[in-house]
C-alpha positions in Angstrom: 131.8 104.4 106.0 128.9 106.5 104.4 125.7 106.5 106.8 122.4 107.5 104.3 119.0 108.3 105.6 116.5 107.1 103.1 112.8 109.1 102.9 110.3 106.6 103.5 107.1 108.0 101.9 107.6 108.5 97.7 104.7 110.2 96.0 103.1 107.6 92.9 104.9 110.0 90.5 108.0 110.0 92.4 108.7 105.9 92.4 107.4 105.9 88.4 110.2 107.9 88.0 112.8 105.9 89.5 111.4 102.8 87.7 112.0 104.7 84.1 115.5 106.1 85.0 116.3 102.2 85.4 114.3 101.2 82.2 116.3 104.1 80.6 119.8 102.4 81.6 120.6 103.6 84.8 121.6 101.8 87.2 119.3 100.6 90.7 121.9 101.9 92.7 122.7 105.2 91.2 118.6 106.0 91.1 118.5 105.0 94.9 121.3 107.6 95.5 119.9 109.9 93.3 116.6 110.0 94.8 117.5 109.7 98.0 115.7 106.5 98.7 116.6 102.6 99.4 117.5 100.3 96.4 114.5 97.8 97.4 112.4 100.8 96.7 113.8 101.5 93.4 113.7 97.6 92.5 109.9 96.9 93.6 109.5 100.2 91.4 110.5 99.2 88.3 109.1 95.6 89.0 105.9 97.1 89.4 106.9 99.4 86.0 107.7 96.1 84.3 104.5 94.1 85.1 101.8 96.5 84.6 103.0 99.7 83.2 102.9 103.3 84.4 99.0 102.3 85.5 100.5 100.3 88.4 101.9 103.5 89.9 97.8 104.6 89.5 96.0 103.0 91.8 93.4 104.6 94.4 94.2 105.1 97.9 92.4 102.1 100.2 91.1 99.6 98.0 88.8 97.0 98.9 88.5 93.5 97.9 85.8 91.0 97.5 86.4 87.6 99.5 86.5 86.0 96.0 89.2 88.1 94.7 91.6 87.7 97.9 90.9 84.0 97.6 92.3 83.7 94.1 95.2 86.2 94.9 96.1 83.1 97.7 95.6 80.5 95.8 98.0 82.0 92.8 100.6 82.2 95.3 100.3 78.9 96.6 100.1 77.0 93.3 102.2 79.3 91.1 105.0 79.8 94.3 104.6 83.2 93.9 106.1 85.6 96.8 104.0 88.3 98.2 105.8 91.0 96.6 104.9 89.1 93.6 101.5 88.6 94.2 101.3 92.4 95.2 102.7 93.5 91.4 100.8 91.1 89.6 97.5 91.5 90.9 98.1 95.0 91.7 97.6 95.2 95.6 99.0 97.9 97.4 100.9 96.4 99.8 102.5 93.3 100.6 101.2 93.0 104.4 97.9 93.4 103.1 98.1 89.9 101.2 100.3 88.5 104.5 96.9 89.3 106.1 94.7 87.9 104.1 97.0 84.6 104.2 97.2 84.8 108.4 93.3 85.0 108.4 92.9 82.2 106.1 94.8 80.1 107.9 93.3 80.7 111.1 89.7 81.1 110.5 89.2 79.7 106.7 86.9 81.6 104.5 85.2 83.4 107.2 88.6 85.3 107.8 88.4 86.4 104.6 85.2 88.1 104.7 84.9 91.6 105.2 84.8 93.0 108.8 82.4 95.7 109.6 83.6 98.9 110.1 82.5 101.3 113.3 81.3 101.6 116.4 78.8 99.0 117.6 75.1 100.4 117.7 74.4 101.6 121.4 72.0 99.1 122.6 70.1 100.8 126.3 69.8 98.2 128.8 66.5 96.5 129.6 64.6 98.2 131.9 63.2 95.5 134.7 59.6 95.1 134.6 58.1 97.1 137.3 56.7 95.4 140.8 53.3 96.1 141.1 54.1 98.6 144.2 56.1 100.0 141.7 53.5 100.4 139.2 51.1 101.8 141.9 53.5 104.3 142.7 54.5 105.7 139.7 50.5 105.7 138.4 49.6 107.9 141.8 52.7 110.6 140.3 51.2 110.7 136.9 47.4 111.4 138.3 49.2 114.1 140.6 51.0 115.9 138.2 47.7 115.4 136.0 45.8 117.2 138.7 48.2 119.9 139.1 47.8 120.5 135.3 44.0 120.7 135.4 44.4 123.3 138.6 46.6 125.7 136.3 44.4 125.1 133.4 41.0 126.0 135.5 42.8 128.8 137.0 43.8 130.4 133.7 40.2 129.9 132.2 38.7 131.5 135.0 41.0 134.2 135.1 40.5 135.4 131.6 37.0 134.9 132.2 36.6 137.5 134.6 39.2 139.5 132.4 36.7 139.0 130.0 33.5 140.6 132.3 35.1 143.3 133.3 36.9 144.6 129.8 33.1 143.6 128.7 31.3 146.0 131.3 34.0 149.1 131.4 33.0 149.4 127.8 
């Protein structure tokens, strides 16, 4: 018995092919062996090939969805039976655990689980200071006025100093 590893990553361009070697007459199996990949590759391939064209092999990268849009995608599959591999091709989602999340939400929480979540880190909120006790208060008032005080010292002492600076440049001349 023959033991294949299969790649599990396939570039957009790489599973388009696969789907048109099948649409050109070759078989899944033979384009899975070809490729190097596993047959269900090959066959949601050229499923995806055969509902929407080479476009379904274009889509952008992380897609989002309005809560209106995954609602209808649910409902489809509930009324029309439709698998989530179908619903994937046929409303072009890119991926099938996507939609099985959508449905587990649903379920759980109703429309709200279908809303968006926000995205990020939660704004850092500083705790409350408690309000001061008037000790407190007195306390911290008596270190402003101090270091105000100290301030005015150094500011007097400066002022005078350039004062006399000023007296005796003004008499040596």
């Amino acid at each position: 018995m023959e033991v294949q590893f299969f790649m599990t990553k396939l570039t957009r361009s790489e599973r388009l092919a696969a789907a048109l070697a099948v649409e050109m007459g070759d078989s899944i199996n033979n384009v899975a062996k070809e490729l190097g990949i596993s047959k269900s590759v090959v066959s949601r391939s050229v499923h995806l090939y055969r509902e929407q064209g080479e476009a379904g092999f274009h889509t952008a990268g992380k897609a989002s969805y309005t809560t209106a849009q995954k609602l209808v995608v649910l409902e489809a599959m509930h009324s029309q039976g439709l698998s989530y591999e179908e619903a994937r091709v046929k409303f072009g989602i890119l991926g099938c655990a996507t939609i099985w999340d959508w449905e587990h939400r649903y379920m759980e929480n109703g429309m709200e689980g279908l809303k968006p979540k926000k995205k990020g880190r939660r704004p850092r909120v500083p705790k409350p200071k408690a309000p001061l006790t008037p000790y407190e208060q007195l306390l911290a008032e008596n270190e402003y006025l101090r270091a105000e005080n100290e301030y005015l010292k150094k500011l007097n002492a400066l002022v005078a100093e350039r004062e006399t600076r000023e007296k005796h440049d003004g008499v040596s001349e």
